[in-house]
C-alpha positions in Angstrom: 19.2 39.6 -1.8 17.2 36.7 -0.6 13.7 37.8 1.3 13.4 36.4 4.4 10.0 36.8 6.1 8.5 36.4 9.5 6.3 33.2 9.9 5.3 32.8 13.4 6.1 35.8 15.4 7.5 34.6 18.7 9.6 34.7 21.8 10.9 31.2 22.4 14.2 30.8 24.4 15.1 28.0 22.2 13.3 27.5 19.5 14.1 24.1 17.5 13.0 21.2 15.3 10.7 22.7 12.3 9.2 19.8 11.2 6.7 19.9 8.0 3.4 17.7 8.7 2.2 16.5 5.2 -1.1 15.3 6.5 -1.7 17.9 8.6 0.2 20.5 6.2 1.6 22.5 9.2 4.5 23.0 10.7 5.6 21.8 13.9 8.6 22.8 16.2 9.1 23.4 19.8 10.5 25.8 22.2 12.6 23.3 24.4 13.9 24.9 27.2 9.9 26.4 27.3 8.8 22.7 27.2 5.8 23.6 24.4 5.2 22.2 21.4 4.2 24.7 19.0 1.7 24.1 15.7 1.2 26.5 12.5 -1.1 26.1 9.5 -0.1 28.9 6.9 -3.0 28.5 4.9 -5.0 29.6 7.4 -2.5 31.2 10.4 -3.9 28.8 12.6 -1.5 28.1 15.7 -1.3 26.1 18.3 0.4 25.2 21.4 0.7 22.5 23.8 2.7 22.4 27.1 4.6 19.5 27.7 5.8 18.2 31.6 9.5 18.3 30.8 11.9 20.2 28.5 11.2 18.8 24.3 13.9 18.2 22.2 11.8 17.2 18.9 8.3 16.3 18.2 7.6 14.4 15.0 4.4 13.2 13.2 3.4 9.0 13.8 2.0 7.2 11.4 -1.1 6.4 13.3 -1.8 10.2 14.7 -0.3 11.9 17.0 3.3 13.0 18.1 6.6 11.1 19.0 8.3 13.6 21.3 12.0 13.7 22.6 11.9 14.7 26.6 14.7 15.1 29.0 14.2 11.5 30.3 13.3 9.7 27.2 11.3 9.2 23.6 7.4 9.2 24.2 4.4 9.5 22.4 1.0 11.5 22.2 -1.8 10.0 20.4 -5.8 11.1 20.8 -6.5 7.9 23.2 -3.9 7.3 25.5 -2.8 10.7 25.7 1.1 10.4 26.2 3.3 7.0 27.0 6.6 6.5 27.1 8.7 4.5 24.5 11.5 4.4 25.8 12.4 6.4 29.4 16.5 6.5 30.4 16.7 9.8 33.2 19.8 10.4 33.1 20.4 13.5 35.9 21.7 16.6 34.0 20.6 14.9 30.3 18.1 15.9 28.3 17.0 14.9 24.7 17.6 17.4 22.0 17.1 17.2 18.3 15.4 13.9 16.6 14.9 12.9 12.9 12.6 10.4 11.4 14.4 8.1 8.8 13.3 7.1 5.2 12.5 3.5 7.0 10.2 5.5 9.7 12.7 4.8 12.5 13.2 7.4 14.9 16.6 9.1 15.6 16.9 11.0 18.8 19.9 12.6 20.3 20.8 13.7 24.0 23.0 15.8 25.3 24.1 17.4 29.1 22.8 20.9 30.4 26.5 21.7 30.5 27.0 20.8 27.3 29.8 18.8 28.3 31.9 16.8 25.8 31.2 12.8 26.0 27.9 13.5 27.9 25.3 12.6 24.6 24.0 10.1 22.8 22.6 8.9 19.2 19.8 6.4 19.0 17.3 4.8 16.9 14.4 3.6 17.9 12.7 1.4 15.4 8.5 1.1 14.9 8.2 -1.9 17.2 9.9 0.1 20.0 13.4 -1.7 19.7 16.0 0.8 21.2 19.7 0.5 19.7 22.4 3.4 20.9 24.3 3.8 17.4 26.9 6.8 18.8 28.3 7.9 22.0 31.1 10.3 23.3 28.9 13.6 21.5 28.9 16.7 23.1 25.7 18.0 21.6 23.7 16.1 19.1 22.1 18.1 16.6 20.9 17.5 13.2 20.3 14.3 11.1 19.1 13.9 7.7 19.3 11.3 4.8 20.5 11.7 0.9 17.2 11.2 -1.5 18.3 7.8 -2.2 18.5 7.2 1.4 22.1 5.5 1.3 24.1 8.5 3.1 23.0 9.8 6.6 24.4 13.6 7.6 25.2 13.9 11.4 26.1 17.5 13.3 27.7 17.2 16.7 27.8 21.1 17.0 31.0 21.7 19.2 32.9 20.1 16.6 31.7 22.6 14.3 31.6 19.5 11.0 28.9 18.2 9.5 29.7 14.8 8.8 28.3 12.0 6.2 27.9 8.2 6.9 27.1 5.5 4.8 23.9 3.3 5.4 24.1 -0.3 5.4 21.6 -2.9 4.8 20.8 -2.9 8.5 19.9 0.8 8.0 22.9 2.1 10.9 25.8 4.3 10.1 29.2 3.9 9.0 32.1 4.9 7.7 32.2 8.3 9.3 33.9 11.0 7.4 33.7 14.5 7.6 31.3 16.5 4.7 32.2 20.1 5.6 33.6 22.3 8.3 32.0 25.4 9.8 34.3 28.1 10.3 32.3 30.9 11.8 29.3 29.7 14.5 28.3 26.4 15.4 26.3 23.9 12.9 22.9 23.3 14.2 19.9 21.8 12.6 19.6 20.5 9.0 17.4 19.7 6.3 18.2 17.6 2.5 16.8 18.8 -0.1 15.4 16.9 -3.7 19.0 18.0 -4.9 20.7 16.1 -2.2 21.7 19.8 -1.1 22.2 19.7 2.7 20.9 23.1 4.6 22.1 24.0 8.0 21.4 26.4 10.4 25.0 28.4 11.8 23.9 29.2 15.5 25.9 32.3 16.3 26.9 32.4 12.9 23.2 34.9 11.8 22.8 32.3 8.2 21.7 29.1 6.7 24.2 27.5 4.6 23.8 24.9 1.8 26.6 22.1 1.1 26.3 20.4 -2.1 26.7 16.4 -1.7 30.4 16.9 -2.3 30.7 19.4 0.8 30.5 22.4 -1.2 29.1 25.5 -0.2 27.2 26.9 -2.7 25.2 29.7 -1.1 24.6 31.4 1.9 21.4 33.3 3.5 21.3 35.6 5.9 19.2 35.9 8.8 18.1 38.7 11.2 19.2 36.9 14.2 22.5 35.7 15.7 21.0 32.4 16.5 19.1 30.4 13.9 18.8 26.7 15.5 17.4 24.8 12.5 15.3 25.1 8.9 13.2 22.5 7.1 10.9 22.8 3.9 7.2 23.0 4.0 4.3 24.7 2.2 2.0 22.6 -0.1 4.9 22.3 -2.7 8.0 22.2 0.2 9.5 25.2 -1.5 9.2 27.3 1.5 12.1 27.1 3.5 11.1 27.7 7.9 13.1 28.8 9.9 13.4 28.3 14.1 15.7 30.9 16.9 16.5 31.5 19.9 16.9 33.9 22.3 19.0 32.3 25.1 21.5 33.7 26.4 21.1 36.8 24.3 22.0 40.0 26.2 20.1 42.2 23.8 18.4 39.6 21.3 17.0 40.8 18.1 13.2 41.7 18.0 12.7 38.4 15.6 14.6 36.1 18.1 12.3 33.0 19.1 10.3 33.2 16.0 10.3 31.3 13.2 11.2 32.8 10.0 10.4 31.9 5.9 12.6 32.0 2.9 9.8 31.7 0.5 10.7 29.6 -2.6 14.4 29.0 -1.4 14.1 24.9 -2.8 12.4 22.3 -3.5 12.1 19.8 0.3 12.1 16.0 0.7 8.5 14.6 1.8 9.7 13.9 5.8 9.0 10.6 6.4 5.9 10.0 9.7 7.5 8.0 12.6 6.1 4.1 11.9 5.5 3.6 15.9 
């Protein structure tokens, strides 16, 4: 049986968005419906957390220092002399950002979605490094998690309602096409994913208690399980990206599990991409 460990010991009501910080070597996800950004260094437990003014989808490493966060009205940034400006800012009443991925070119994908969760209410976008905003997908219910192939020639795409994950095609413009479906999830909801050196594609099965991995071909070739009914995503980190982290959630739970809202570890589960820092 595969261990699974506790990383961060938490109580977020929807934790999301492990992110592995290279530079920094920590991890970094957020609690979004808590609006905080969280930090951990495992080297040396460190942790930190800052609050942010509205509910945080993402929050990504920049290039230059700093974040790139996804808010309910918008993409923005945090950097150690400005302190936070906005990239781009659409409010849109009932909409808030959710998940985000930087891309192997250091563009930024965000997605939205509606408090209600209503289908045709979200959005896909990338946001290139000089700040050029182009909306690649509309009509999604809840956009979750993105990720690119090694090679960085097939994009993976999880609208969670729809329970697929699906694969696209990148062009030389770097957008999407040719949309086709990778795999089906029959139990749960797909959530957040992560590609790993193999071109394996990890996902976390919200209401489903697991993390599965899809081979390129749409496979799936193994299954872990996890102590609580909702994980919400998983990336790799750790000084060789062989550790595989973990966010939950506790929302909604009636009687959530003790380890709901922290952020687990499957030590030595893979071997992780690099994840790209956002070129803005």
């Amino acid at each position: 049986m595969t261990a699974v460990e506790v990383a961060v010991r938490a109580y977020a009501t929807l934790g999301e968005g492990p992110t592995w910080d290279s530079r920094e070597q920590r991890l970094i996800w957020v609690d979004i419906l808590g609006s905080r950004i969280h930090t951990y260094d495992p080297a040396t437990g460190r942790r930190t957390v800052m609050v942010t003014e509205q509910h945080v989808g993402a929050a990504k490493p920049r290039e230059g220092g700093g974040l790139v966060v996804n808010l309910r009205d918008g993409v923005g940034v945090y950097d150690g002399i400005d302190g936070f400006r906005w990239l781009h800012r659409e409010a849109v009443p009932g909409r808030r950002g959710n998940d985000a991925a930087v891309a192997p070119d250091g563009a930024l994908w965000c997605g939205t979605m509606r408090d209600d969760e209503a289908p045709g209410g979200g959005t896909l976008s990338r946001i290139a490094a000089d700040g050029t905003v182009a909306t690649v997908l509309t009509d999604i219910a809840v956009s979750n998690g993105i990720g690119w192939s090694p090679d960085g020639r097939l994009m993976y795409y999880i609208d969670s309602p729809t329970r697929s994950i699906d694969v696209f095609d990148v062009d030389a413009g770097q957008l999407p096409v040719n949309r086709r479906r990778l795999a089906a999830v029959d139990e749960g909801f797909p959530d957040g994913l992560t590609v790993d050196a193999e071109g394996c594609v990890w996902v976390a099965v919200w209401d489903g208690s697991a993390i599965h991995r899809y081979t390129p071909d749409g496979d799936l070739d193994r299954v872990i399980e996890v102590p609580v009914l909702r994980p919400t995503a998983c990336a790799f980190g750790g000084a060789d990206l062989t550790d595989l982290y973990v966010t939950t959630a506790r929302r909604d739970l009636r009687a959530p599990h003790p380890l709901s809202g922290s952020v687990l570890v499957v030590p030595g589960a893979g071997k992780g991409l690099p994840q790209p820092a956002f070129a803005g």
